[in-house]
C-alpha angles and dihedrals in degrees: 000000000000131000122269129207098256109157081239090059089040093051094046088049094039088062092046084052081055097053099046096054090050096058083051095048089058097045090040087048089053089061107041121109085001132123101273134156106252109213123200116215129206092273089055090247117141112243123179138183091263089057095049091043096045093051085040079061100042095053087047091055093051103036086045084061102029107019088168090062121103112226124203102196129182094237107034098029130223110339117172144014149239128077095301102085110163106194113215130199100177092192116010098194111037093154082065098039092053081043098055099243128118108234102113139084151184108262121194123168130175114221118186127196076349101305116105117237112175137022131185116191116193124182093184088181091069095021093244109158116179134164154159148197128206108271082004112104129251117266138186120196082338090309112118118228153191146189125261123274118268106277138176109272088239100068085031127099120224123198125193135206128184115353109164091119095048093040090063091047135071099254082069080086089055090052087050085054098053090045095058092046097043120099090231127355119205139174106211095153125194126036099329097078089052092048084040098049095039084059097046097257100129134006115227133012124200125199134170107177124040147111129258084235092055084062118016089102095045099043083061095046088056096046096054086043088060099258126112127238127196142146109268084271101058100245127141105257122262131175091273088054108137104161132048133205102187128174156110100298095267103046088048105053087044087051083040094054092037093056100047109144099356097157081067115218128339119249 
């Protein structure tokens, strides 16, 4: 029979989750701001061996725990089938962890029958730790947290991460809107704006070119911390999921209606 998403079963696989990213924090730590070969893949990324050994960990750790699970990691791939799939990003940033700067993180998310139900985001270069389970709560180093209240956009504060695909499209000319009418605009990228978001810290991020594996975990840590989190379109993530609206409610469905058919028509 085959498991079912009780809160006992999330938090017995949350702290799984934990343990996993912990056993890739101490190899990753090893690494960083050491002497290391930088390999550069087909699609022109960086990958190091940081980056292979700390996903090799991670999927130890889970398939130690769950061996029936399938796992889609940044490194190996998709291995395995049913309705368990962990999705595993061993070092998002490695741009920033060759470079010797701290903005990247171990992301791993749970998704079951195609929703996600957990997410643990770990950033081992400045020891932030945070994590949630679906119906349990948000936490950040074992504080529980929450978004801001919902707020004008003009007192609110936006971050953006990568915006290549935006940036070639019409609603390019909606961003520029929000900027001029937001309180402070940022773009602090990764996994920081999304910490940052899920404590209170700032009020809308914008992305338009990412990987589900770069934010499953997150989306589930701003849910649970009260925020929403959708593709620029709205829509509920999937493994194909390239873009993110995330925010406190209001400041989401005003982004959401603003962006409508930002891509513009199709040729």
């Amino acid at each position: 029979m085959s498991q079912q998403p009780t809160a006992e079963f999330l938090d017995s696989a949350l702290e799984v989750a934990r343990q996993a990213a912990r056993a890739a924090a101490e190899i990753i730590n090893a690494y960083y701001r050491g002497q290391f070969e930088v390999i550069t893949k087909a699609d022109a990324s960086p990958v190091t061996r940081a980056d292979v050994e700390s996903e090799q960990a991670i999927r130890k750790v889970l398939l130690a725990a769950y061996p029936d699970h399938a796992i889609y990691g940044e490194e190996e791939g998709h291995h395995g089938s049913g309705d368990w799939l962990w999705l595993v990003d061993p070092i998002d940033g490695t741009k920033s962890f060759v470079r010797g700067y701290p903005m990247f993180s171990t992301q791993i998310a749970l998704m079951h029958r195609g929703e996600l139900v957990l997410g643990v985001s770990s950033a081992p270069a400045v020891g932030e730790l945070a994590w949630a389970r679906k119906g349990g709560g948000a936490y950040l180093d074992g504080v529980p947290i929450r978004v801001e209240a919902a707020q004008p956009l003009e007192i609110s504060a936006i971050s953006f991460g990568n915006l290549k695909t935006l940036a070639a499209a019409p609603g390019w000319q909606t961003l520029a809107g929000f900027v001029r009418r937001a309180s402070r605009t940022r773009g602090y990228g990764d996994y920081y704006h999304y910490h940052l978001l899920a404590r209170g810290g700032i009020d809308l991020v914008i992305e338009s070119d990412v990987n589900i594996l770069d934010i499953a975990a997150l989306a589930v840590i701003v849910r649970e911390a009260g925020g929403v989190f959708s593709d620029l379109d709205g829509a509920e993530l999937s493994l194909a999921t390239t873009t993110v609206l995330a925010g406190n409610a209001d400041l989401h469905a005003e982004a959401r209606s603003a962006f409508a058919g930002w891509r513009g028509a199709t040729p």
